[in-house]
N, C-alpha and C positions, 0 to 999 in steps of 0.2 A: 504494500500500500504506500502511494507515495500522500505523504500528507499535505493538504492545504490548509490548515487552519491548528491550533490549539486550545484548549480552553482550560482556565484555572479556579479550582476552589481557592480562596483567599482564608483565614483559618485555618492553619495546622497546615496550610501548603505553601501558600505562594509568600505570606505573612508571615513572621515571627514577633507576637505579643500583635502591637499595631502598627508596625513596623514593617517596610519592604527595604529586604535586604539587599545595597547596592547590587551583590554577584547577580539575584534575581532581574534587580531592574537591567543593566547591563546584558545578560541574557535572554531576557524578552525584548528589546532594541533589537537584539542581534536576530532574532525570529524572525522580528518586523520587516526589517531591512532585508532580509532573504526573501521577503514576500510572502511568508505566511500570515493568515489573518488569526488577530490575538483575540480571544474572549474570557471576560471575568465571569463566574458562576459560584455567587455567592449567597450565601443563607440570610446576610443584608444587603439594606435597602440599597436603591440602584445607585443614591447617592456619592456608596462609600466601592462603590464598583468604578463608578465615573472616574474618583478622584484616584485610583491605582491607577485608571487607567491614562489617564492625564501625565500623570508623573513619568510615565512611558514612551507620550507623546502619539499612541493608539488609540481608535475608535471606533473600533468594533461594539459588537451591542453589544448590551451589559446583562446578563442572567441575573436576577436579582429575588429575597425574598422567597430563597430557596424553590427556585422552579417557578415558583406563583407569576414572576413580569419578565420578561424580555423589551429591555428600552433601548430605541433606538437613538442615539446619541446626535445624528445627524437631521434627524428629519424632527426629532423633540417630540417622539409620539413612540405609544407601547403597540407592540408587536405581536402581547400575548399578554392576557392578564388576568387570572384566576381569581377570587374572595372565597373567603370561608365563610358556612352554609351561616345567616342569619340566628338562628333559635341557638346552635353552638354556640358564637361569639358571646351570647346572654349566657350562656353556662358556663364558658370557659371566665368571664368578666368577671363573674359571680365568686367563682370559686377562688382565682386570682385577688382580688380584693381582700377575702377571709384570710388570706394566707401573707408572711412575709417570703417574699418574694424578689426577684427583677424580671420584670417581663417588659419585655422590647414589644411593640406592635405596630407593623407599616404602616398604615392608613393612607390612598391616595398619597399625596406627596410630601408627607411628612411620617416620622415614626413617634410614637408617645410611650415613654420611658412610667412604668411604675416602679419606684422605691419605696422605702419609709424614710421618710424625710427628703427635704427638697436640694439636689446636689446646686454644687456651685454653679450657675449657668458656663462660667469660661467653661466650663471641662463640657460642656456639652455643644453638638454639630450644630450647624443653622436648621439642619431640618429634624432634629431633637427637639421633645416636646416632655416635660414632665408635668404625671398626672399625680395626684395622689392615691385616687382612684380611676381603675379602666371603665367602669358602668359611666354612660353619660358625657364620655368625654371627647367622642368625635362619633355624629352621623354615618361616616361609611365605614365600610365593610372592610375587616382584616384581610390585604394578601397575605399576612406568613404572622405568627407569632411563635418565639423565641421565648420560654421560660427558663430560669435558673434558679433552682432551689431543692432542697430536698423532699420536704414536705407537700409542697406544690407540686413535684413532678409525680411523685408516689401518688397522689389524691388525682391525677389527671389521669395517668396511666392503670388507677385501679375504674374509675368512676365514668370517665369520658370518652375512655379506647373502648370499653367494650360497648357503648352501643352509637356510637360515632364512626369505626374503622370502615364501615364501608363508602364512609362521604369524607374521609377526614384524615389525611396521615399521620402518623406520630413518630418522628425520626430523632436519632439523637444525632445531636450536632457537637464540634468541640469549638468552643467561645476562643476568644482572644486570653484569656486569662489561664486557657488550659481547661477547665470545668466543663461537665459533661450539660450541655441546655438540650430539653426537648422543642423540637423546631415544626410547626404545624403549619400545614396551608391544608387547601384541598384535595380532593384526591386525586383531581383531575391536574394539580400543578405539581410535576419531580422537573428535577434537571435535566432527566433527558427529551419528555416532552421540550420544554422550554430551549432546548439544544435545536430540536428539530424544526421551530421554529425560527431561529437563528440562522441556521443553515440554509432553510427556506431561503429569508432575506440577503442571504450572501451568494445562493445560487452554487450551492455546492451539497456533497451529501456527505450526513454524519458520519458515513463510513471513510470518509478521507478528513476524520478530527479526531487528534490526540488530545482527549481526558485527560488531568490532573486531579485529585484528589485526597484526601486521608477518615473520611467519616461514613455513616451511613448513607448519607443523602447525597452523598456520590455517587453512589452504587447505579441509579438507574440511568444516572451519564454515561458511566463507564460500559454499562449494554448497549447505549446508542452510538456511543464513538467507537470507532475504526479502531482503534485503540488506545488503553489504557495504563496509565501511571499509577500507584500505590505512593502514598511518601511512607518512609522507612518503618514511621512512630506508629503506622496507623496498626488498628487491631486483626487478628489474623483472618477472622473473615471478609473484610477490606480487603487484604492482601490477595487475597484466594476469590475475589471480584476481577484482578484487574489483569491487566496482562502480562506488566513487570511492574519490579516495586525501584523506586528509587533512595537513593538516601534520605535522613531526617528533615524536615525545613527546617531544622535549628541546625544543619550541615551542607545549607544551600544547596539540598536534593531537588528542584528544582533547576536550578542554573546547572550543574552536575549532569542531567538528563537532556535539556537543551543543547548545552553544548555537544555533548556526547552524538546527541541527533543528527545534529549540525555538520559535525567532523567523519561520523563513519555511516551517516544514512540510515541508522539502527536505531534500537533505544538498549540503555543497558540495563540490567538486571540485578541488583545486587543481594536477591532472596529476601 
């Protein structure tokens, strides 16, 4: 397969904490520059997809919201846009509220941060929003909500997966901090949908896109793409997803596997 295109989870791949590690950004340059087209595919908002991809100096569309939007960066319009079912979002709010908690939720073009207590605004994006509570606090519909907690993820995953799973994903994701977040959209929105979408708009087929990855909610990218990356950390059923593993992102396995691409036409392998 000669590839056209790539695409990267950001968390535990492309990112170290929130941070993009020069050898990364320099390696995805070096993609560019060869003519393959770059995409970010990340479990947040497209915002924080844009601005990787900015730093880059690429503009490929942005996978965002874990599967749920495909935004086109060019034309300022989405591609693909899933929400989560109405009566949910009122159980999931509910439950979220009762519980301490962080739960992140996209809403059209902002995301609304619940904590307990109100963070410093500096440390927060322009399209961060903190609520105290999630009931009542924005009219539209979740693409993707991101929980981190213990208790909150155990009371979701005992209470809301079972009679939710067939409208409703429950994936674990791994946050910026390391921490295992459960990450929800629809069921109709995963990465590789939203990959296949992309491709659409780029006039090319998934099967000539090399995946990146390290989490769950890689996994249905890594079936749509031509082929796939594992990073080093990730867990072994990850690894046994994809079609080689690369080294750690905290061992710039990324840039490692690009270059590697780049130099012998292959991807390497490092078990």
């Amino acid at each position: 397969m000669k590839a056209k295109a790539l695409v990267f989870d950001l968390d535990g791949t492309l990112l170290v904490g929130e941070d993009l590690p020069g050898a990364n950004a320099d390696a995805l340059v070096r993609a560019s520059k060869s003519g393959l087209h770059i995409m970010i595919a990340t479990a947040r908002w497209r915002q924080m997809a844009q601005k990787i991809m900015a730093e880059v100096g690429v503009t490929g569309p942005a996978i965002a919201c874990s599967g749920a939007q495909v935004y086109d960066s060019v034309s300022q319009r989405d591609l693909f846009d899933e929400r989560l079912p109405e009566a949910f979002v009122q159980e999931l709010y509910a439950l979220c509220d009762e519980e301490r908690c962080v739960a992140t939720v996209t809403v059209s073009d902002r995301t609304l941060i619940k904590l307990d207590g109100q963070p410093d605004p500096s440390l927060l994006s322009e399209e961060m929003y903190w609520v105290p509570k999630l009931a009542g606090a924005d009219p539209s519909l979740p693409r993707v909500a991101a929980i981190q907690g213990s208790n909150a993820n155990a009371r979701i995953r005992a209470e809301l997966e079972p009679k939710w799973k067939d409208e409703v994903h429950f994936k674990d994701s791994i946050g910026p901090t390391g921490k295992i977040i459960v990450a929800i959209t629809a069921a109709a929105a995963t990465k590789g949908a939203a990959l296949g979408a992309a491709c659409t708009h780029l006039n090319i087929q998934p099967s000539a896109v090399i995946a990146f990855g390290d989490a769950d909610n890689d996994i249905d990218m890594f079936a749509a793409a031509g082929q796939s990356v594992a990073m080093g950390q990730a867990e072994a059923h990850v690894k046994a997803a994809a079609s080689v593993v690369t080294r750690r992102h905290d061992e710039d396995g990324v840039a490692y596997a690009i270059n590697y691409l780049l130099d012998n036409g292959d991807l390497p392998n490092v078990g």
